[in-house]
C-alpha positions as CSV (number, residue, x, y, z in Angstrom):
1,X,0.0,0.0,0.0
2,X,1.7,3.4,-0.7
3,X,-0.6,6.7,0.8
4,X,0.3,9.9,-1.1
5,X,-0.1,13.8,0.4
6,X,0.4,16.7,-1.9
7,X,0.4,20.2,-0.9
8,X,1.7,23.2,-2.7
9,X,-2.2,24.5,-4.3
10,X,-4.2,27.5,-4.4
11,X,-5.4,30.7,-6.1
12,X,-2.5,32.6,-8.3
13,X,-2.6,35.1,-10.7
14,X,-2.1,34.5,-14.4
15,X,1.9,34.7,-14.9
16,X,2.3,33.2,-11.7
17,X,3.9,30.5,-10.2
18,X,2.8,27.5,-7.9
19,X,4.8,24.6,-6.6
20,X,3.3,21.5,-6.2
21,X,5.2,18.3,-4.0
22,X,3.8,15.0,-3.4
23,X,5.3,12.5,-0.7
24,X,5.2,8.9,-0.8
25,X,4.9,6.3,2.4
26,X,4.7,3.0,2.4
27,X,5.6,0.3,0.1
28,X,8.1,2.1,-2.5
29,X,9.8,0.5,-5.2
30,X,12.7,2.2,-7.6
31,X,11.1,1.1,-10.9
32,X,8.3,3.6,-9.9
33,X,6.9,5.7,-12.2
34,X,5.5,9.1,-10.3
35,X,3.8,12.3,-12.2
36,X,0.8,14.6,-11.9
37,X,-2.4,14.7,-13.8
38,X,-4.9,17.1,-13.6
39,X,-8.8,17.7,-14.8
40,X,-11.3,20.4,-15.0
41,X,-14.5,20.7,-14.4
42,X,-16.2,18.6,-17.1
43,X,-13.2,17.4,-19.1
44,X,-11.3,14.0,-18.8
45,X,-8.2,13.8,-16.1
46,X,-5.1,14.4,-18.2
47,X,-1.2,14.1,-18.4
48,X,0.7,16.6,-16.8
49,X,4.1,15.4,-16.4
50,X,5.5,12.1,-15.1
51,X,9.0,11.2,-13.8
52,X,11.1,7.9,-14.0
53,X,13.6,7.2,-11.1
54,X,16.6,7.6,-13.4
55,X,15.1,11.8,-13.7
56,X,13.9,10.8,-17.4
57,X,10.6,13.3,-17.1
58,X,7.5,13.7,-19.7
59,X,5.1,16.3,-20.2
60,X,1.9,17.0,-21.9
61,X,2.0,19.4,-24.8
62,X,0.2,21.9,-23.0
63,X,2.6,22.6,-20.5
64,X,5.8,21.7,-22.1
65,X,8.2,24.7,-21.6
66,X,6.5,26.2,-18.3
67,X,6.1,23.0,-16.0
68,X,9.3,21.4,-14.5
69,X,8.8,18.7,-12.5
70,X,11.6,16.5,-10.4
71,X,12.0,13.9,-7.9
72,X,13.9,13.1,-4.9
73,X,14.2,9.8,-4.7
74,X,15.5,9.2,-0.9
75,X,12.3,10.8,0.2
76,X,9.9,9.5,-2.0
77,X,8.5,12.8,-3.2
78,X,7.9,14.6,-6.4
79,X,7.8,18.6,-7.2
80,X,5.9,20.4,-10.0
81,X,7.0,23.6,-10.5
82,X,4.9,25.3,-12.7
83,X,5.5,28.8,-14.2
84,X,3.5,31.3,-16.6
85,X,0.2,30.0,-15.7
86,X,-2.6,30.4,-17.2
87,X,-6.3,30.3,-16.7
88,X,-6.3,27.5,-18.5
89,X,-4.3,25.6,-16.5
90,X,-7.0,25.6,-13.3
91,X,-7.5,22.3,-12.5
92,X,-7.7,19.6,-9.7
93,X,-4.1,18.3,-9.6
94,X,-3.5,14.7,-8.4
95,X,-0.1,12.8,-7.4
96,X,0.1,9.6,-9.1
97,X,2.6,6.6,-7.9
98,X,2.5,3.6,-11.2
99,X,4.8,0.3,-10.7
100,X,4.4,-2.2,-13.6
101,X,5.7,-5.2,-11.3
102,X,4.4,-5.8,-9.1
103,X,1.8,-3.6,-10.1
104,X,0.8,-0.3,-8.2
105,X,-1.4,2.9,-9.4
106,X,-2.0,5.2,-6.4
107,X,-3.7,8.5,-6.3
108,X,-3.7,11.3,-4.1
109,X,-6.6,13.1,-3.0
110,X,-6.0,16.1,-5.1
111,X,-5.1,19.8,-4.6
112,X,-6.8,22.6,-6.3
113,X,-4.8,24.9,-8.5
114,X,-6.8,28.4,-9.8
115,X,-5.6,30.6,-11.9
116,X,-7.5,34.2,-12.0
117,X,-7.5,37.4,-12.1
């Protein structure tokens, strides 16, 4: 069982900046896969950016070249640092931990990110 808090959301202006970190407990293995998905109100959950524990990251076209995200490996936790927001980019934003074998796909509860005027 792996349990997954994230903390880092809230209300920004558009331009701004939030950071986003997700900690892992539990049962953690280093062929992990862990990234952050978000969704809006009425659309599908999608990719944000997901890291491999070698650092090799990926990232949805929408936020390629203003989301960074990283990992620190000895304490389980993953940042998204994500810059020039937009309004666009309001979302729910969950924490995902994925493990192929043996097989894990955890979720956290979610943080809100809004970004208004």
């Amino acid at each position: 069982q792996v349990q997954l808090v994230e903390s880092g959301g809230g209300l920004v202006q558009p331009g701004g900046s939030l950071r986003l970190s997700c900690t892992a407990s539990g049962t953690i293995f280093n062929s992990n896969l862990m990234g952050w998905y978000r969704q809006a109100p009425g659309k599908q959950r999608e990719l944000v950016a997901t890291i491999r524990y070698s650092g090799d990251a990926n990232y949805g076209d929408s936020v390629k070249g203003r989301f960074t995200i990283s990992r620190d490996n000895a304490k389980n936790t993953v940042i998204l640092q994500m810059n020039s927001l937009q309004p666009e980019d309001t979302a729910v934003y969950y924490c995902n931990v994925f493990n192929v074998l043996p097989r894990q796909d955890f979720w956290g509860q979610g943080t809100q990110v809004t970004v208004s005027s």
